[in-house]
Residue, then its C-alpha position, 0 to 999 in steps of 0.5 A: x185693166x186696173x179697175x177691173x182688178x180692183x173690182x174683182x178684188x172688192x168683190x173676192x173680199x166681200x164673199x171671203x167676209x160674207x160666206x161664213x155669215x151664210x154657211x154657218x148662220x147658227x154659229x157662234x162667233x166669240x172673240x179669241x180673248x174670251x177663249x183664251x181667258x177660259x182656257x187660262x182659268x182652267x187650268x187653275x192659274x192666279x196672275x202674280x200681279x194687278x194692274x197699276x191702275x183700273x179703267x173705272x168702267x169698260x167704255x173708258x176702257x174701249x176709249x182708251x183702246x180706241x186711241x192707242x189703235x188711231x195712234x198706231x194708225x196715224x204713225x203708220x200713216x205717217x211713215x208709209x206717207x213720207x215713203x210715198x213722198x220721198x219716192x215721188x220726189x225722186x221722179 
């Protein structure tokens, strides 16, 4: 009975992932930092300080994002984990 869930739940998430691709295959899809920077600028804002230290290229930029994402990741992995353990030795 759970495999039967879980197939209806795989296939649920990949049409919610796949129907806009079909829907709208002109659309463009644009990321929220890019809109939001736009409507920023608009309005005629100047930020009132500069970072401290600038990445010297946009792939070490990613790099850097990548590995504070995979930190998060393991110390949240971690701590559901050791919740997983402590309920397990408790049978």
């Amino acid at each position: 009975m759970k495999t039967k869930h879980y197939v209806i739940l795989i296939v649920l998430m990949v049409a919610i992932f796949v129907a806009p691709l079909l829907l709208a295959p002109d659309a463009e899809y644009g990321g929220a930092d890019g809109t939001a920077k736009d409507a920023i600028s608009d309005t005629g804002y100047e930020p009132w300080f500069t970072s401290l230290w600038e990445p010297p290229s946009g792939e070490i930029e990613s790099l850097l994002f990548a590995l504070q994402a995979a930190i998060g990741a393991l110390i949240i992995g971690y701590f559901v984990g050791y919740e997983h353990g402590k309920r397990l030795k408790k049978k």
